[in-house]
Each structure stands twice: as C-alpha cells, then as structure tokens.
C-alpha positions as CSV (number, residue, x, y, z in Angstrom):
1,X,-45.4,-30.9,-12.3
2,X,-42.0,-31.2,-11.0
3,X,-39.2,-28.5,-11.5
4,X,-36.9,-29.5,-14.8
5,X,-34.7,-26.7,-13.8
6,X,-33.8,-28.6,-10.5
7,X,-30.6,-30.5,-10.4
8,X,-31.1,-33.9,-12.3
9,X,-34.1,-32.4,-14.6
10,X,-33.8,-30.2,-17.6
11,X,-33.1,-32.8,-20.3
12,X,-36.0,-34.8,-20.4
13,X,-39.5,-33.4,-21.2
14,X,-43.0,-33.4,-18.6
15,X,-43.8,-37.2,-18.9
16,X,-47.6,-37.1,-19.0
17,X,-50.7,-39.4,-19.9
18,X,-51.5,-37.9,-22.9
19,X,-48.0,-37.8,-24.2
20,X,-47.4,-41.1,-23.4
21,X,-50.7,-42.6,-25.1
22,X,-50.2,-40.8,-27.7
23,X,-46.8,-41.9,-28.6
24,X,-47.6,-45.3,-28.9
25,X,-51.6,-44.3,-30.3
26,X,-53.4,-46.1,-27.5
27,X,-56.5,-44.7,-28.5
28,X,-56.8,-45.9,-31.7
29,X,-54.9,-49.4,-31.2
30,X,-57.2,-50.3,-28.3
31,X,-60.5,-49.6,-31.0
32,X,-58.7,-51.6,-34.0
33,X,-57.8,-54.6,-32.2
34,X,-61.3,-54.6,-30.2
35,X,-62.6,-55.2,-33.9
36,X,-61.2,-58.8,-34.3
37,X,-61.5,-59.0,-30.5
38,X,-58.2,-58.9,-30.0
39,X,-56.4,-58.9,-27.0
40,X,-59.0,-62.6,-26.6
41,X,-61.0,-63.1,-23.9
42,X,-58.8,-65.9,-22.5
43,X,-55.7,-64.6,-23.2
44,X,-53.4,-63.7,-20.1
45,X,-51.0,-62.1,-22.0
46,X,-51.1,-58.2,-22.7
47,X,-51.7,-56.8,-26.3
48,X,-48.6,-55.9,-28.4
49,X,-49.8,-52.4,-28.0
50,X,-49.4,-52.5,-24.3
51,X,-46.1,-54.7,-24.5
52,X,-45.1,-51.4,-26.6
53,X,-46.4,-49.2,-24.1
54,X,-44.5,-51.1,-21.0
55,X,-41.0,-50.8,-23.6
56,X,-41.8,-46.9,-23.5
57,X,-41.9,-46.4,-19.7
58,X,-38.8,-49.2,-19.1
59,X,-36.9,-46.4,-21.5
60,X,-38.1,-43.2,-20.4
61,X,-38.0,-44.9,-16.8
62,X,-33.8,-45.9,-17.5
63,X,-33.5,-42.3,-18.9
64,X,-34.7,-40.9,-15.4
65,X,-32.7,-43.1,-14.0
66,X,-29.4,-42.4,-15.4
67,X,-30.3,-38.5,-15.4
68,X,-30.3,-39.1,-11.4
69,X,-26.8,-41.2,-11.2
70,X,-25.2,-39.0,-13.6
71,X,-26.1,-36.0,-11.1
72,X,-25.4,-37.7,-8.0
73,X,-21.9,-39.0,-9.4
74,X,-21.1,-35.3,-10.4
75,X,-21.4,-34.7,-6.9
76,X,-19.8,-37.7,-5.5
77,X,-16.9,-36.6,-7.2
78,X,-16.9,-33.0,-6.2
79,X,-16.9,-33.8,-2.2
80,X,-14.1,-36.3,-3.2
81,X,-12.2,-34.4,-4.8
82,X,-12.5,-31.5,-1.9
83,X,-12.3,-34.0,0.9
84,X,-8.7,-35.0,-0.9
85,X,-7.8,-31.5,0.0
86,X,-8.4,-31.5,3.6
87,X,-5.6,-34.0,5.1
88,X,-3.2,-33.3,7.7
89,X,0.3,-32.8,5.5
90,X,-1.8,-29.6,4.1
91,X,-2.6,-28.1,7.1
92,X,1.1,-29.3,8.5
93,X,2.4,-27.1,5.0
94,X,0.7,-24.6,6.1
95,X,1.8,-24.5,9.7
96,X,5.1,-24.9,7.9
97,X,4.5,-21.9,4.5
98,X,3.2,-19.9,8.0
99,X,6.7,-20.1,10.1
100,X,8.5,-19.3,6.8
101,X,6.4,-16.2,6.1
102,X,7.3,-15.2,9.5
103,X,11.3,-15.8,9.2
104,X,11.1,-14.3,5.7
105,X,9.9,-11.0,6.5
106,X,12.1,-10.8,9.2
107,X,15.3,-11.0,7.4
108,X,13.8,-9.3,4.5
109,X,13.6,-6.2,7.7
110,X,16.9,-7.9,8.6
111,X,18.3,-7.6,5.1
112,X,17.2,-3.7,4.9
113,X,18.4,-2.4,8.1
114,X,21.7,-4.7,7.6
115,X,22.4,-2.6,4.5
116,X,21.6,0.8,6.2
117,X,24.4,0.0,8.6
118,X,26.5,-0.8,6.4
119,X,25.8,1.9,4.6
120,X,26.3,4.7,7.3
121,X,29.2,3.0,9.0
122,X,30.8,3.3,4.9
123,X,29.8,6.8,4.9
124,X,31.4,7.9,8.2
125,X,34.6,6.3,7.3
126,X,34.7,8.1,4.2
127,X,33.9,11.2,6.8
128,X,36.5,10.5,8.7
129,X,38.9,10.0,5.8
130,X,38.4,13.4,4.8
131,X,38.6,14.8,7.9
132,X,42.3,13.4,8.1
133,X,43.3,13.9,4.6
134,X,41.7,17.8,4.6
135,X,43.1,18.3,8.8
136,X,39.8,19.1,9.9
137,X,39.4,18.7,13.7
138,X,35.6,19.7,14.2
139,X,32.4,18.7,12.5
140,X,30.8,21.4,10.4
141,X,28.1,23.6,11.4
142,X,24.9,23.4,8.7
143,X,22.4,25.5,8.4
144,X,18.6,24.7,7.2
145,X,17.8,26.0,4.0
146,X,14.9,27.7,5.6
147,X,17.2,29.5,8.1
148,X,19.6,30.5,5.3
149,X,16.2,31.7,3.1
150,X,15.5,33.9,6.2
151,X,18.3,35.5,6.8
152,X,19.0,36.4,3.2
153,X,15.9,38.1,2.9
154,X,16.0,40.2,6.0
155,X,18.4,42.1,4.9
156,X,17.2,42.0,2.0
157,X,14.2,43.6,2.9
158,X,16.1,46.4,5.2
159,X,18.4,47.4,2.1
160,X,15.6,47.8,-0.1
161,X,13.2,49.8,2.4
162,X,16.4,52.6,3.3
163,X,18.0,52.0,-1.0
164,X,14.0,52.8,-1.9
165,X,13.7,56.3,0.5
166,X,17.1,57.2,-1.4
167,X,16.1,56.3,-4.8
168,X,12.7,58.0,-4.0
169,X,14.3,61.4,-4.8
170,X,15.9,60.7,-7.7
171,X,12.6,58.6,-9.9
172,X,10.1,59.9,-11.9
173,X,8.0,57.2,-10.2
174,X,8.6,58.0,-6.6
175,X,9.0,55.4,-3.7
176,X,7.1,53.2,-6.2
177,X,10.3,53.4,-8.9
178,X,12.6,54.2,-6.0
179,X,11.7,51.0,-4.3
180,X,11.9,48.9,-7.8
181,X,15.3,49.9,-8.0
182,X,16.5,49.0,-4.5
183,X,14.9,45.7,-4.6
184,X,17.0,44.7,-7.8
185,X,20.4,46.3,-6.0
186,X,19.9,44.7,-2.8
187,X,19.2,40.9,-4.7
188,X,22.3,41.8,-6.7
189,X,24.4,43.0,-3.5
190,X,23.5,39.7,-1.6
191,X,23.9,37.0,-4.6
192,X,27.6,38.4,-5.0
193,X,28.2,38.4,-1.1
194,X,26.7,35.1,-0.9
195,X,28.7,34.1,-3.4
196,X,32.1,35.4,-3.0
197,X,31.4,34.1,0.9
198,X,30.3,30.5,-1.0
199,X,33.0,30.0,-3.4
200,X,36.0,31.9,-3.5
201,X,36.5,32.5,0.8
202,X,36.1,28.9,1.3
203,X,38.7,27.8,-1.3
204,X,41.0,30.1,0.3
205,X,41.7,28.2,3.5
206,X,42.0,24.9,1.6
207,X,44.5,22.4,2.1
208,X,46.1,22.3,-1.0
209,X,48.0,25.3,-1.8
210,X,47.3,24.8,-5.6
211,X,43.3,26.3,-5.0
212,X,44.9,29.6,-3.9
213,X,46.5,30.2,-7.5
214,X,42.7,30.7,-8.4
215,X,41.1,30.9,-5.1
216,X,42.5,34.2,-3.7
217,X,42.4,35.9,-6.9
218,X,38.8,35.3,-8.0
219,X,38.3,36.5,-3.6
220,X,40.1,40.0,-4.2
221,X,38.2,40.7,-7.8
222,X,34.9,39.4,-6.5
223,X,35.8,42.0,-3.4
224,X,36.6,44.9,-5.7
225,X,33.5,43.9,-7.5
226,X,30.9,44.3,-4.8
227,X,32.8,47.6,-4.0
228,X,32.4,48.9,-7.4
229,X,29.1,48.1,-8.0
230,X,28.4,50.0,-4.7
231,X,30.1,53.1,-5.5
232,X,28.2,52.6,-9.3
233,X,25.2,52.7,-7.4
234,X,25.8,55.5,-5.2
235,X,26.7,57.4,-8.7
236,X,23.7,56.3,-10.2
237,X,21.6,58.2,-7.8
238,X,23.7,61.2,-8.1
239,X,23.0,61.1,-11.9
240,X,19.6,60.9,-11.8
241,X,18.9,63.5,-9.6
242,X,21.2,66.2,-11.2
243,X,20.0,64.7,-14.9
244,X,16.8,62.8,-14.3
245,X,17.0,61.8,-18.5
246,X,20.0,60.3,-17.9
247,X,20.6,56.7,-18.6
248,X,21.7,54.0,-16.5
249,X,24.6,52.9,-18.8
250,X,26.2,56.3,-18.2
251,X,26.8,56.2,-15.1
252,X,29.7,53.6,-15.5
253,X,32.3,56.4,-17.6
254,X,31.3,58.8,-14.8
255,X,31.9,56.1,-12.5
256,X,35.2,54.9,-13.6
257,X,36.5,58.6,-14.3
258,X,35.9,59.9,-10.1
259,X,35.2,56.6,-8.2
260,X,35.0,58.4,-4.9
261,X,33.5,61.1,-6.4
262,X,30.2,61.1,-4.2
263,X,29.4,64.3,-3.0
264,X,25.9,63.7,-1.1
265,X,26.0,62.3,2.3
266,X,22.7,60.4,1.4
267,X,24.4,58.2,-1.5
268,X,27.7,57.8,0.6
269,X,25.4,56.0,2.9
270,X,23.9,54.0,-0.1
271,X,27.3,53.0,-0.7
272,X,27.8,51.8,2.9
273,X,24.8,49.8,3.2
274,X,25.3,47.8,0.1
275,X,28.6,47.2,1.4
276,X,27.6,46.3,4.5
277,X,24.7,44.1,3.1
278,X,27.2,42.4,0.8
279,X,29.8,41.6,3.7
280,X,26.7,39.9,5.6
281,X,25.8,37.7,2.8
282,X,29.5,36.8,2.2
283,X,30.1,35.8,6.1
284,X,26.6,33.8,5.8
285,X,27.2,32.1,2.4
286,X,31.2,31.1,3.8
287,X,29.6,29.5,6.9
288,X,25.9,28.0,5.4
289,X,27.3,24.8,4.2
290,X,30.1,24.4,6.7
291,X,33.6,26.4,6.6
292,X,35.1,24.0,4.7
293,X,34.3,23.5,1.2
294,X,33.3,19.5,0.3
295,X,33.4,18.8,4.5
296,X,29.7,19.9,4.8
297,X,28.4,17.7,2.4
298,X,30.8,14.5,3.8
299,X,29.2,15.4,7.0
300,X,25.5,15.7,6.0
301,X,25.8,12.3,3.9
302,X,27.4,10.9,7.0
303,X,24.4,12.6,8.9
304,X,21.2,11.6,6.8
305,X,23.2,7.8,6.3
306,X,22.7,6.9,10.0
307,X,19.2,9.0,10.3
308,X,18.1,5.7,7.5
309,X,19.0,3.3,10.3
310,X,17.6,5.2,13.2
311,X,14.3,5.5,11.1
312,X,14.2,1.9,9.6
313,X,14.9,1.0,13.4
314,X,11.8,2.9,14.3
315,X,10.1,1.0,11.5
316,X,10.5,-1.8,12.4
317,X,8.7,-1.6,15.7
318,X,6.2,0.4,14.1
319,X,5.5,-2.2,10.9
320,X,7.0,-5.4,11.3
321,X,5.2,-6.2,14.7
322,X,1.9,-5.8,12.8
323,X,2.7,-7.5,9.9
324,X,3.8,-10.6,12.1
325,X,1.4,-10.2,14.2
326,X,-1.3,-10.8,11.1
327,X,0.6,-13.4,9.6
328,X,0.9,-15.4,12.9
329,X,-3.1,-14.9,13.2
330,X,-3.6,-17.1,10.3
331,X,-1.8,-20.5,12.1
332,X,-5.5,-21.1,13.2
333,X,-7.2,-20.9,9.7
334,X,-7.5,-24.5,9.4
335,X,-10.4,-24.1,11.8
336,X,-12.4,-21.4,10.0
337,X,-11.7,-23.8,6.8
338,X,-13.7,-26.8,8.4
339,X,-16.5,-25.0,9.7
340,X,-16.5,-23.1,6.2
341,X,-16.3,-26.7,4.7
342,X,-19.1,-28.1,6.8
343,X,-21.4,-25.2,5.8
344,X,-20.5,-26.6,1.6
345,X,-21.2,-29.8,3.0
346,X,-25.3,-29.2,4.7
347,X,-25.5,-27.5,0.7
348,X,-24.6,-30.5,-1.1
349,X,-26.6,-32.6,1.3
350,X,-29.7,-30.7,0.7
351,X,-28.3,-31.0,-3.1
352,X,-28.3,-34.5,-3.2
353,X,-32.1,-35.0,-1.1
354,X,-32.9,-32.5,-3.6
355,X,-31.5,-34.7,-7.0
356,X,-33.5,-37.8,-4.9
357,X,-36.9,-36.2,-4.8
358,X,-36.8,-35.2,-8.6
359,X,-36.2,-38.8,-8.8
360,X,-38.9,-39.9,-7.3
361,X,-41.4,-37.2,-8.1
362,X,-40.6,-38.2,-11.9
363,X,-41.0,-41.8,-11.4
364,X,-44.7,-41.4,-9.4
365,X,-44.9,-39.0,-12.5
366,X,-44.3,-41.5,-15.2
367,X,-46.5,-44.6,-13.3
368,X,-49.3,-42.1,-13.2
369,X,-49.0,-41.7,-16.6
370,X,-48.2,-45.4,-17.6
371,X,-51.8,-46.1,-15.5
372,X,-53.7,-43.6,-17.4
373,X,-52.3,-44.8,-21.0
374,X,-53.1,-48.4,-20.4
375,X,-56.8,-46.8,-19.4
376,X,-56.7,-45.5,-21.9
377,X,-56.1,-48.0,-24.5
378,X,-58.8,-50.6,-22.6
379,X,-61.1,-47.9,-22.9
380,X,-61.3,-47.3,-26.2
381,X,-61.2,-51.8,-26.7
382,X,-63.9,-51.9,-24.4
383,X,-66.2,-49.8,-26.2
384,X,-65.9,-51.5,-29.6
385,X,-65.5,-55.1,-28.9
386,X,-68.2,-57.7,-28.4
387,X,-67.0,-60.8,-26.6
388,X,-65.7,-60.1,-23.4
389,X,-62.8,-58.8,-22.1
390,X,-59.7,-60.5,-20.8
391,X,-59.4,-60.8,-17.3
392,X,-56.2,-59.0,-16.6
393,X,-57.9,-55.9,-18.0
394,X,-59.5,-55.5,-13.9
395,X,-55.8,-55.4,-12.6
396,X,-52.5,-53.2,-13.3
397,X,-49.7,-53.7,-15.3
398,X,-46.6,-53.6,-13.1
399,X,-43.1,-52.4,-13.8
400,X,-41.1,-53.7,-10.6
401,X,-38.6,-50.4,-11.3
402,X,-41.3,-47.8,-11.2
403,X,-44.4,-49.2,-9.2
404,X,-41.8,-51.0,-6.6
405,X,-39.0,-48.7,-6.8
406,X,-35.5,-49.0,-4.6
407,X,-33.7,-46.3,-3.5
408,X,-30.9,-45.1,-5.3
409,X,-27.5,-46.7,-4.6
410,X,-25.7,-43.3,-5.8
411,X,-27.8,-41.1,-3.5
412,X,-26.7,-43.4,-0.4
413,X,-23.0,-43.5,-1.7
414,X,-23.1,-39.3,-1.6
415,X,-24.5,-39.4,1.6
416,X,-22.3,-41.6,3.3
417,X,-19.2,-39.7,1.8
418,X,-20.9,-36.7,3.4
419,X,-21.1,-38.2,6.9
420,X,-17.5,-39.8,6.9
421,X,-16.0,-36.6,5.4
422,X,-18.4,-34.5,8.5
423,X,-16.5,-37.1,10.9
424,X,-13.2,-36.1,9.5
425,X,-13.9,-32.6,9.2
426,X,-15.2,-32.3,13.4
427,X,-12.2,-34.2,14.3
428,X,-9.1,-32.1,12.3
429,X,-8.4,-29.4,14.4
430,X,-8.2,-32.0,17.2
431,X,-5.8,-34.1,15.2
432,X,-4.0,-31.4,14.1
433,X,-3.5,-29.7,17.0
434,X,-2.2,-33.1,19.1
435,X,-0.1,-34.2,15.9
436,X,1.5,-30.5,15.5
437,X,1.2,-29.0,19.2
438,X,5.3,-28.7,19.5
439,X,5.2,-27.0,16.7
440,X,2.0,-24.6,17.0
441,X,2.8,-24.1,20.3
442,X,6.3,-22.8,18.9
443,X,4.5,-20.5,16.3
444,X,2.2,-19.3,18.8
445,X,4.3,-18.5,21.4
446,X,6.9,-16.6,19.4
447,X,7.9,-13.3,21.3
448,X,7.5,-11.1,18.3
449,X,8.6,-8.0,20.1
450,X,11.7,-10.0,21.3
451,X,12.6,-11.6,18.2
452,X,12.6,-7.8,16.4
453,X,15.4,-6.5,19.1
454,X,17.3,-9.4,18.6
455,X,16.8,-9.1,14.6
456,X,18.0,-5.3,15.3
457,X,21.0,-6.4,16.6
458,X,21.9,-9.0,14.5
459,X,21.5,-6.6,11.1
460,X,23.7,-4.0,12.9
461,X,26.3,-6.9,14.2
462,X,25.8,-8.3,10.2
463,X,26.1,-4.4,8.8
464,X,29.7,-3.6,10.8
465,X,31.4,-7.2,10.0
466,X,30.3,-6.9,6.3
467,X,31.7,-3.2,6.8
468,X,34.9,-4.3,8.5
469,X,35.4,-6.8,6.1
470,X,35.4,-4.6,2.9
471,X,37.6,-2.2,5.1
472,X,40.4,-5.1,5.7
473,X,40.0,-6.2,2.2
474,X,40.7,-2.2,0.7
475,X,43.9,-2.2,3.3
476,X,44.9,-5.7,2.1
477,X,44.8,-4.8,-1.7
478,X,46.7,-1.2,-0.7
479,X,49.4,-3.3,1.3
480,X,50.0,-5.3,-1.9
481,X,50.0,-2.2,-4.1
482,X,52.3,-0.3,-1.7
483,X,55.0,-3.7,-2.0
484,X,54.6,-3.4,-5.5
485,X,58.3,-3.0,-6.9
486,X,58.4,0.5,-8.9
C-alpha cells in the first residue's frame, strides 16, 4: 500500500477491491440481476452496475489525478519563483550593496578619526590660548595619581612609625594607642600640607592680582595653621604624660596660653617632624597637578585629546583592515549561492519523481481494484443465472486513463524548469564574472591597507580645515564685534 503521507497523498483514502465493490454493492447486484438473467446473453453492452462501477474509478481516477497536478504545480511555482531571484541585476546589486559597504565603513572610520582631530587640534588651541592669556612659557609637569598616592603615604608611614615611639610613653595602650594616635596626626599633617600646597600656593603666583586679596591670606593662616596644630600636638604629649587622665580638648587653653612652651626634647622633635611632613605635602600638592592652577588640566585635555587620534589611528589598522577584509570576501558569494541552489534543486527533483511514482502506484492501485470489483460482480451473476453468460464477461473492461495511462504533463513541465534553471545556474558565475569583471576586478583588487593610509590622511587634512575654518569664522565674528561703534 503506497505512502499517503508522501507528497501528493494524504487526502484520499487506500483505494482497494473490497472498498470499491462495496461502494457500488457488486456482490449483491451481480446475484439480483443474474435472476432475470440480466446483463443477456447477447448483450455487448456492460450492466448498469458495471457502467456505475467504471463512473467510480473515472472519479476516484480524476481525484488522483488532480491530487498529482495540484502537487506538481505547487512546485512548479516554487522553483519559478526562486529561479526569478537568481538573475544577473541581483548579483550586479550585490557587487554594487558590497563596494558601498566597503566605502561606508571607511568614512564612518573616516568620520571618527576626522572628529578626533578636530577635536585635539580645538583643544590645543584652547591650550595655547591660556598659555598666552595666563604668560605661561613651559608645559606643566603631571604627576600619576599612583605616584602622588605613593609619595603621600611614605611619609606618611615614617611620621607615624617615629609620632607612635613618642606617643608610646604617654598612652595607656602603649605603641598600640601610641601608634593610633600618630597615624590620625600624620593624615591630618599631610591633608593640610597637601592642601595649603594645592590651593592657596598656587593661587598665589596667579596672573591676576585680584586672587591674591584671598589667595595669600588663606596661604599665611593655612601656614600658621599647620604650625599650631604641630605645637598642639607636641603639647598634647606633654599633657598626657604629666596627667595621663587628661583630655584631649585641654590641651588647646594650655596650648594657646605658652605656645612654645615645650620643655621635652622628644615633643620638640614631634613638633619638627610634623612640620617637616606638612611642608613636603605642601611642595608635592603645589607641583602634582602642574604649578599653575587651571594650566594642568588645559594641558592634560590637550594631552588625552590627541592620545584619541593616536589610538583611533592604531584602530584603524588594527579593525578596519579585518572588517574590509570580511566584507570584501563576500564579492564571491554568488558562487556558493548556485551550488547551494543546485543542491535545492537535486531535492525538488527527487520531489517531483517522488509526487510521479505515488501517481502511478495509485493508479496500478485503483485498476487492480477496478479488476477485482468487476470479478467480483460476475462472480456472484455467474453463480445464480441460468442461460449463459455474455461474452464480454471473458475480457476486461478498459479505462484508457488508468489501464493506458500517459505520463503527466505537469511532472515534465517541473522537470524541464529544473534542467533549464540547472543550465542557468552552471553558467552565472561565468556570466557574471565576464559581464562584471571591470568591476570585480576593481573590488578585488582594492589595496585595503593603502586605501586606510590614505583615509588617515584625508580625516586629519578634513579634521584641521574644519578646524581652521571654525577658527577664521570666531576671528571674523571678533573683527566685527571689535568695529562695533561703542
């Protein structure tokens, strides 16, 4: 029994003998007419129960029939509609789509490093600019936060190793307390010398006079500052170890009453180092950003502005190439797409032989059963009638569609769309590589790594005239402003 899964089967049921003599009762028709002796003995025409019979196959037969060319059309279509899509303008669009990929991404690249330019070459002017307007004639030495992190807490670990030994006397804790209490003094020490080195010492030296009316004051009290906070410390110790009960916020009256008042050589020396500790965190916070207070962070913009284009320039070499390099591999796809679409096409072949032998196999299927019905029926006629039979009950009953059948039109229509669009497929790449060679050859050729160097240069060309543009445009609208009548 054939397959009714398979393509072309699945809506009509198993045609078989039985079904088909029963359906039209050929049993039982063949013994009632045999009673009157019916179909005649000379007749030469078949019963009406045969006639009825015949009508059944000629119906189940078109059924089968249009079952087949509705499959085979399905398909038909499909491969047309596929072979539409491979033509020559599509693979000449994508030759075309390909090339504009590869421009594209180079002036997006273009586009980027353009603007890094520009942006560096507007950040050094605006350097420069302050250079002039603030009379600075060197570039600013910057330190690395790490290196500034370092040498704050080096000294701050030297302050609070000799501040704890001091301190050691004088706590109920020992080094332990004495060490707790140095490490807080020592931070406190170097945040104002960093500080007062930071803030106030910078503004000093400023080129306009008006940051000294707050400037040199805020130096001198953050100076005195740091110097009485030493000698408070140096008092502190002396407190505790003359009254170790003693609290902390005494030591300020006693402080303020005798500054120099220090009579042990040991808190003297406290009082020196935290000086000394202070002054080094002043001369490193006056110098860690650059001398100059606002010129460090011109510079470093200036700095980190033209370390973008060096890196995107570096980029370039290191991502575009690639990324051209892939998209430029795909100007031979149309290949792999034909072999790809001759592989579809051996399946839908085999698809179509397959629709064709369901054909047939339910058409030898349904004669069989056509056969056995009719044997059926004269059977049974035989066995109850008297006279003699007809003659034609010794030979067949033939249906020219099912016991001489032709082969299906729509079967040879798919196959010889398959074989002209084989044809077509074997010769594209030929006819697409003679019709498009200038142009592939173009594509193919491209010196990627060439056409990067010269993209460099054109962004940075692009980046200064676009620069030097906005910059005669600014002197332009402060010409105009200057001859501006007051």
């Amino acid at each position: 029994m054939a397959d009714e899964s398979r393509p072309g089967g699945g809506t009509i049921p198993p045609i078989t003998a039985h079904h088909l003599a029963e359906l039209v009762q050929a049993g039982h028709h063949g013994a009632s007419d045999a009673l009157d002796n019916n179909p005649p003995p000379q007749s030469a025409l078949p019963s009406q129960t045969e006639l009825t019979l015949l009508s059944r196959v000629v119906e189940l037969f078109g059924a089968i029939r249009q079952q087949a060319a509705v499959a085979l059309n399905g398909l038909h279509a499909e491969i047309s509609s596929r072979r539409e899509s491979f033509t020559q303008e599509r693979y000449e669009g994508r030759v075309r789509s390909i090339e504009a990929s590869m421009r594209a991404l180079l002036n997006r690249h273009g586009g980027e490093l353009e603007q890094r330019v520009y942006d560096a070459l507007k950040a050094k002017r605006e350097y420069e600019y302050f250079n002039y307007t603030h009379r600075r004639t060197a570039d600013p030495k910057i330190d690395k936060w790490q290196f500034i992190l370092l040498f704050l807490m080096v000294p701050l670990a030297i302050e609070s190793l000799l501040n704890g030994n001091f301190f050691a006397e004088a706590s109920e804790f020992g080094l332990v307390g004495g060490a707790a209490t140095a490490v807080i003094i020592s931070a406190l020490n170097i945040a104002l010398g960093f500080l007062t080195g930071l803030w106030p010492a910078r503004y000093c030296q400023h080129v306009r006079a008006s940051h000294l009316f707050w400037a040199l004051p805020v130096y001198v009290a953050m100076i005195i500052l740091i110097v009485m906070f030493n000698l408070t410390v140096g008092h502190y110790r002396e407190m505790l170890i003359a009254t170790p009960d003693a609290r902390s916020l005494q030591v300020i009256p006693r402080m303020l009453a005798d500054p120099l008042g220090i009579t042990e050589l040991k808190s003297a020396a406290l009082v020196l180092i935290g000086c000394i500790v202070a002054f080094a965190a002043a001369v490193k916070g006056y110098s860690a950003f650059g001398t100059y207070p606002g010129q460090g962070a011109a510079y470093k913009r200036w700095r980190q502005r033209w370390d973008a284009v060096e890196e995107e320039r570096r980029r370039l070499d290191v991502e575009l190439l690639p990324e051209l390099e892939t998209v430029r591999s795909q100007i031979d796809g149309f290949k792999e797409d034909c072999a790809r679409e001759l592989g579809r096409l051996q399946a839908s072949k085999a698809t179509a032989d397959q629709i064709r032998d369901l054909y047939g196999a339910r058409l030898s299927q349904l004669r069989s059963a056509k056969d056995a019905a009719l044997m059926q029926y004269r059977e049974a006629n035989l066995r109850v009638r008297t006279d003699l039979p007809p003659a034609y009950f010794s030979q067949a009953l033939n249906v020219a569609e099912i016991d001489q059948p032709v082969p299906l039109p729509e079967h040879g229509a798919v196959k010889g769309l398959i074989e002209d669009f084989e044809r077509q497929l074997a010769n594209m790449p030929a006819l697409v590589e003679a019709k498009l060679r200038d142009r592939l050859a173009l594509v193919r050729g491209l010196d990627l790594a060439g056409e990067i160097e010269r993209l460099k240069t054109r962004a940075s060309e692009a980046g200064r005239d676009a620069f030097e543009q906005d910059e005669a445009a600014r002197r332009q609208i402060n010409a105009e402003f200057a001859a501006m009548p007051r």
